[in-house]
Structure formats: C-alpha cells, structure tokens
C-alpha positions in Angstrom: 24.5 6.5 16.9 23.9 9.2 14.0 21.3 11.7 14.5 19.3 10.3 11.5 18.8 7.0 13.5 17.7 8.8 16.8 15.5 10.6 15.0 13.8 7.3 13.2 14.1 5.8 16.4 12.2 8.1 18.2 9.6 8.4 15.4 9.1 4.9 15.5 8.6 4.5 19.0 6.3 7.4 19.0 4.3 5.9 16.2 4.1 2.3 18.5 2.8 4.3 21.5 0.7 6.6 18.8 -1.0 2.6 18.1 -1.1 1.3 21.8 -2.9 4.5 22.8 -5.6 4.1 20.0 -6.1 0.0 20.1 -6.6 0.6 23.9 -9.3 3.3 22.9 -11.1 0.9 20.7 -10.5 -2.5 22.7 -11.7 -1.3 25.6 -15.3 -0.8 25.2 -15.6 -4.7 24.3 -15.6 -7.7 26.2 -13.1 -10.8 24.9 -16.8 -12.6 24.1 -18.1 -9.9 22.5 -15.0 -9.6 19.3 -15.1 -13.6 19.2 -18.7 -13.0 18.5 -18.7 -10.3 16.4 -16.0 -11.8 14.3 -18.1 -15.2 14.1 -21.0 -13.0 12.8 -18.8 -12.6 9.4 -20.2 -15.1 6.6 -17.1 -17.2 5.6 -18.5 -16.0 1.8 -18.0 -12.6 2.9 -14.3 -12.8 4.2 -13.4 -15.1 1.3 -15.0 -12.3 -1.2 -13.2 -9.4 0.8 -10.2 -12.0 0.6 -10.6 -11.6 -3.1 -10.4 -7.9 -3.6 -7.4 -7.8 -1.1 -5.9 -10.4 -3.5 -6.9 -7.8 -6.5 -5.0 -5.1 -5.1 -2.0 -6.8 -4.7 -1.9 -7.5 -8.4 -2.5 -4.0 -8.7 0.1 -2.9 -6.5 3.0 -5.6 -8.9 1.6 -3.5 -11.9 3.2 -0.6 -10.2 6.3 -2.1 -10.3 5.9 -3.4 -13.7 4.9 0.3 -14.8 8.5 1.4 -12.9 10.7 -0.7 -14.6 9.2 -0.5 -18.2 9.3 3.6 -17.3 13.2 3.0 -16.7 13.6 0.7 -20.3 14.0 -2.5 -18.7 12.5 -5.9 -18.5 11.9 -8.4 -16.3 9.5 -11.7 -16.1 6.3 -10.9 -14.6 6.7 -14.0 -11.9 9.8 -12.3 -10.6 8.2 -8.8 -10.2 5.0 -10.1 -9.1 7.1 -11.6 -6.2 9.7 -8.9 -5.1 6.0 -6.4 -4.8 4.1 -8.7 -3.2 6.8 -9.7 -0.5 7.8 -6.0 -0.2 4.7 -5.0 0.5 3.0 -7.5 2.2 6.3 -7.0 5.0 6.3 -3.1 4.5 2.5 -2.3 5.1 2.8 -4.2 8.4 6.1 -3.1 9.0 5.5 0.7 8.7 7.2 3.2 7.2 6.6 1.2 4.0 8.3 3.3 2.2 11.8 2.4 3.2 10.8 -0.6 4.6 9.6 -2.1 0.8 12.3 -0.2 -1.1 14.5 -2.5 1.5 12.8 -5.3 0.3 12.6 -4.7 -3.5 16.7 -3.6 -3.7 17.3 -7.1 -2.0 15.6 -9.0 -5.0 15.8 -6.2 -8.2 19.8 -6.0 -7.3 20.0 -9.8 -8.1 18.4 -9.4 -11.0 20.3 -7.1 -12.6 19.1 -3.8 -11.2 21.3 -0.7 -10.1 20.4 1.2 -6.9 19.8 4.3 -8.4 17.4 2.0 -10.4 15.2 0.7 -7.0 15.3 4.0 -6.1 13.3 5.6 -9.1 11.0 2.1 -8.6 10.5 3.3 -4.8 10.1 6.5 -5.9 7.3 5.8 -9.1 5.6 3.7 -6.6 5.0 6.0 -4.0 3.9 8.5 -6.9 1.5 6.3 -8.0 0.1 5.6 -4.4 -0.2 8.9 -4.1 -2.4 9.6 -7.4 -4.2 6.8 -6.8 -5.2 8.3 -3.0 -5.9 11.6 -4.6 -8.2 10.3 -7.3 -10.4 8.5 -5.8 -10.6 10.9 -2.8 -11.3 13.6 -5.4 -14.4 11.1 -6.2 -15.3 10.2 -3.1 -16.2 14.0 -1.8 -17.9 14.9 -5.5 -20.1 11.6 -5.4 -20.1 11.1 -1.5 -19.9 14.7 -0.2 -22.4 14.1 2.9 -20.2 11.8 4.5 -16.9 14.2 3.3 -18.7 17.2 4.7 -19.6 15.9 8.0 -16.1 14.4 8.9 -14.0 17.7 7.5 -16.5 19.7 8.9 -17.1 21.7 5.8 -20.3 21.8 3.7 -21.5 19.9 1.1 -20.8 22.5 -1.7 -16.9 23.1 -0.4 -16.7 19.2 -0.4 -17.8 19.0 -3.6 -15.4 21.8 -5.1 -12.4 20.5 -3.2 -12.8 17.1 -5.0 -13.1 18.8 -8.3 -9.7 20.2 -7.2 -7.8 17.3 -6.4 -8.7 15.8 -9.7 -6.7 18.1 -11.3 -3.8 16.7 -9.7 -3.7 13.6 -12.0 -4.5 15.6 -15.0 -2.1 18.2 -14.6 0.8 14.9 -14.1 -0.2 13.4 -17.1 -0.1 17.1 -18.6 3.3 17.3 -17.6 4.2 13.6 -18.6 2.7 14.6 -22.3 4.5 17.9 -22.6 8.0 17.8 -20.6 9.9 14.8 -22.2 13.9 16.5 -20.8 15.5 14.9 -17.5 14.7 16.5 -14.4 17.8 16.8 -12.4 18.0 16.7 -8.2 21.3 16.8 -6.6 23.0 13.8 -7.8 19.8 12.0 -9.8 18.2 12.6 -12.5 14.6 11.8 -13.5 12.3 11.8 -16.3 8.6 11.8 -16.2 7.3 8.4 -17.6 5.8 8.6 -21.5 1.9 10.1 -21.5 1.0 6.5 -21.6 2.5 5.7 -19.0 1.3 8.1 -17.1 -2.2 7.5 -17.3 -1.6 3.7 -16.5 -0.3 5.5 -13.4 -3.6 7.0 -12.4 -5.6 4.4 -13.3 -3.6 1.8 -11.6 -3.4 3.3 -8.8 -7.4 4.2 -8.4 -8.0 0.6 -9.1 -5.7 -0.5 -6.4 -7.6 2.2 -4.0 -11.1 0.6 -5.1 -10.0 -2.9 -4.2 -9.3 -2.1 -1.3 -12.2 -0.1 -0.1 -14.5 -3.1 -1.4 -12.4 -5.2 0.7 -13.6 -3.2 3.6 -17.1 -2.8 2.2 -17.4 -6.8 2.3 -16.4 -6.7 5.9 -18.8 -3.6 6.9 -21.8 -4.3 5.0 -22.1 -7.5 7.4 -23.2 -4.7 10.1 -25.2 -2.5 8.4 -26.6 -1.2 4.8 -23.4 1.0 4.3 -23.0 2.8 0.6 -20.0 1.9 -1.7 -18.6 5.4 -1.4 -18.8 5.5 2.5 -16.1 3.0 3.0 -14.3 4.2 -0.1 -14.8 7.9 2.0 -13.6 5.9 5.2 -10.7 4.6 3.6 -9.6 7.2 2.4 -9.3 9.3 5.4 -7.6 5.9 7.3 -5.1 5.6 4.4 -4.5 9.1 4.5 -3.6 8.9 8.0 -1.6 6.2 8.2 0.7 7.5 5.7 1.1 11.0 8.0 1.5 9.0 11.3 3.4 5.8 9.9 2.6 3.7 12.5 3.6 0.0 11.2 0.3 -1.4 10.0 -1.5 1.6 10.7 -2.3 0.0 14.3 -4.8 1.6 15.6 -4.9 4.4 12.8 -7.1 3.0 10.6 -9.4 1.4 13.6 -10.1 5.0 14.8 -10.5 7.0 11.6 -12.9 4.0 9.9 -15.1 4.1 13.4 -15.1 7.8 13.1 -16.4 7.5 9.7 -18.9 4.8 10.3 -19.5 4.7 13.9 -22.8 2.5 13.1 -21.2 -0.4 10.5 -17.8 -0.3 12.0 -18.0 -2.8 14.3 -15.1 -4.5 16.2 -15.3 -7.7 14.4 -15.5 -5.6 10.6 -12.2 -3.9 11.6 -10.3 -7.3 12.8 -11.7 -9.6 9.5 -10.3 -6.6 7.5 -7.2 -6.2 9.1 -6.2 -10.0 9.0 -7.8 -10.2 5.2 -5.7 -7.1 3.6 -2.9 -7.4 6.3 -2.0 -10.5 8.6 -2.9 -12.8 5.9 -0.5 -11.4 3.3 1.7 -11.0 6.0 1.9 -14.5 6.6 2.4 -15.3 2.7 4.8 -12.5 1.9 7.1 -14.0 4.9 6.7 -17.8 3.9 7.8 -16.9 0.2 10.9 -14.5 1.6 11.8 -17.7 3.4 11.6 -19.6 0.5 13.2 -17.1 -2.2 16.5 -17.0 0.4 16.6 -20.9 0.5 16.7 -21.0 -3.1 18.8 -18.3 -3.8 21.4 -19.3 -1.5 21.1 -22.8 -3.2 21.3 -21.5 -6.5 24.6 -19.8 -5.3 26.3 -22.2 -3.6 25.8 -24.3 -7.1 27.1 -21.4 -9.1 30.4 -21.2 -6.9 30.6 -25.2 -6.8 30.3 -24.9 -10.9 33.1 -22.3 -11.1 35.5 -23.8 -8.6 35.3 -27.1 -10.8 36.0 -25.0 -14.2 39.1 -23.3 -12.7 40.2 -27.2 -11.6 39.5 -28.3 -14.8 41.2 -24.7 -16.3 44.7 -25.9 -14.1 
C-alpha cells in the first residue's frame, strides 16, 4: 500500500471517529421518544418547502457544471449534465471528501460523453472554485448584515465582524477582476488553465451564492419550526457548518454540521430541526442520486452490449 493511500486511509478513519465522537455528544442528551417527537413536531408543509429549496440548490449546483464545460468550449445536453451533478453530488456530499469522491463520479459519465480527463479535472476544479466563492460571498454578507451573531461565535466585535465581511467580498471582485483583465493560459506543472471569460465569471459568483442561499433557507424551514430565528442566523449557521465540514471532511459532515449549527443556535436547533434537514438536503438525494446511478449503468451497459451486437453483425455482413 502507497503512502498516499495510508495517508487517506488514516484521514478517513479519523474523520469517522471525528463524527461518532460529535453524534454521541449531540444524541446523548435525548431520549429515543424525545427525536421521534421532535421530528413529528415538523409541519409536513414545512419539510416539503425545505424539500424545495434543497431541490433549488441542486439545480444550482448542475449550473456549475454547465458553467465548466461552456468555460472549456464544449457542449453537452442539459439532461445529461443535470444528471452526472446531481448523482456526483448527491453520492459525494454523503460520501465525504466530495471533492474526489464527485470528480469520481462525473469522469465516469463526462468520459462517455466525449470528455478528456484533463477535461473533468478543470470541471472538478471550476466547481470547487465556485463553491468556494459562493461560501465566501455570502459569508462576507452574513457578518456585514448579521454581525451580532458573527461576533459572538468568532469572538470578535461587531465592528471587526463587520470589516472582515467587507474583506471577503473582495475576494469575488478581485476574481472577476482577474477573469476581465488576464485572458493568457496559466500554466501548473503539466496543465494549463485559463480563467473563464468576465461573464463567466460573474455567473460564478452568483451561482454559487444562490446555491449557498438555498440551502440556508432549507435549514431556516426546518429551524424556524422551534423558534422565531432571523434569515441571516441560519445563513450565519450554515456558514460556519459548511465551512467546517469542508476542513474536517467527514463524509456527510456527520456530526460537523450538528455541532457547529447547535453552537450557533443553541435555542432553535433542536434535535428534530437537524435530522429533517439532514434527510431533506442529504439522505433524500442520497437515495435518488443512487437509484438513477443504478439506472444510468443498466442502460449504458444495454446500450453497449447493442452497439457491439450491431458491429459484430456489420463485420459478418463485411465477410
């Protein structure tokens, strides 16, 4: 076994024990009647609604794709990237490490459409990019409209909050600076890349933010069942439990995103808020992401095995 694999190894396991340690933090102050109940205490309107931003944000998360490949000059049909995203992503965020885990995904169905592997790479690559100023932009609002809440939890004050999300909002605009002004490859090792077009750029960041916003309003639906929480709290929360998951990896963010939300809202983040959330955003796509994998395989071995059946009858007819 290389070093590379005991190293990944070991990080995973640490990241499982990382997730036992924290559910066992959480579960224990509650009583098996206790989640049923709080979980019952969620209008089915409620979970359907929060089902509905969850649903939002995986559309926003195929535009990624979408924004990748048109970045990289080539096309493909909506349907077919709409299903490699959502099946990579629905597997990777449960999976963890979703970077790798996804790009393993994507290659799987980009490379039969047509797609080189330096290409899924860049796709992997623009993706996380866009993740990434999607975080930082609508953290950067969060502490300038919500910097209470920010304040309290960095323990900073309000001011510093304040300035600090006026600071990570020059992050975007200095990328789309840089996508407007540097149009020559960018070379690294053995790749080379090229910032997308300005346009393109600025789909990025707001892309991206959207997706962020779905999200939190998917956890808002489940919180605000508990308590009279602001918007910006949970997009705060979320924030800081995305941000987290993404330094600890731990697939799903088990335990992860439990702690840091009931750190952020100890009052509205009740047991049953953080289970309806977890299975609207993650178990349910989970679910549908591995039924359409199984599907996609059926058919594409079918599909093969009727393109080698039609070529083994032209070279018959060809003798």
């Amino acid at each position: 076994m290389s070093l590379k694999s005991i190293i990944m190894n070991g990080l995973l396991v640490a990241a499982l024990c990382l997730a036992v340690f924290l559910l066992y933090r959480i579960f224990q102050n509650y009583s098996l009647d206790e989640i049923v109940q709080s979980v019952r205490s969620i209008p089915l309107s409620t979970f359907f609604t929060a089902l509905a931003f969850a649903a939002a944000s995986y559309l926003c998360l195929s535009c990624f794709d979408l924004l990748a490949i048109r970045s990289l000059g080539k096309s493909l049909p909506y349907r077919k990237i709409v299903l490699a995203s959502f099946i990579s992503l629905s597997l990777g965020h449960n999976i963890g490490f979703a970077g790798l885990s996804s790009g393993a995904f994507r290659y799987r169905f980009y490379s039969r459409w047509g797609l080189t592997t330096e290409d899924v790479a860049k796709i992997i690559l623009f993706c996380g990019v866009t993740v990434g100023l999607g975080l930082i932009t609508l953290g950067g609002l969060a502490l300038i409209v919500n910097p209470g809440d920010a304040a309290r939890l960095l323990r900073i004050d309000a001011p510093s909050a304040r300035i600090f999300g006026v600071l990570a909002l020059i992050v975007p605009v200095v990328y789309a600076s840089l996508a407007f002004f540097i149009r020559s490859k960018l070379h690294l090792w053995r790749w080379s890349f090229q910032l997308p077009r300005f346009s393109i750029a600025l789909a990025q960041v707001g892309v991206g933010t959207i997706n962020f916003i779905f999200v939190s309003a998917c956890l808002h639906q489940m919180l605000s069942t508990f308590g009279d929480v602001a918007f910006f709290r949970s997009v705060t929360a979320y924030v800081l439990a995305n941000s987290a998951i993404l330094a600890t990896h731990v697939p799903g963010g088990l335990g992860v995103l439990e702690a840091t939300v009931s750190y952020a809202v100890p009052q509205e983040a009740s047991i049953g808020a953080l289970i309806a959330f977890r299975c609207a955003y993650f178990f349910i796509p989970l679910a549908l992401g591995a039924t359409l994998l199984l599907i996609s395989e059926l058919v594409f071995r079918r599909s093969r095995g009727a393109d080698e059946e039609a070529d083994e009858r032209a070279e018959a007819q060809s003798v």
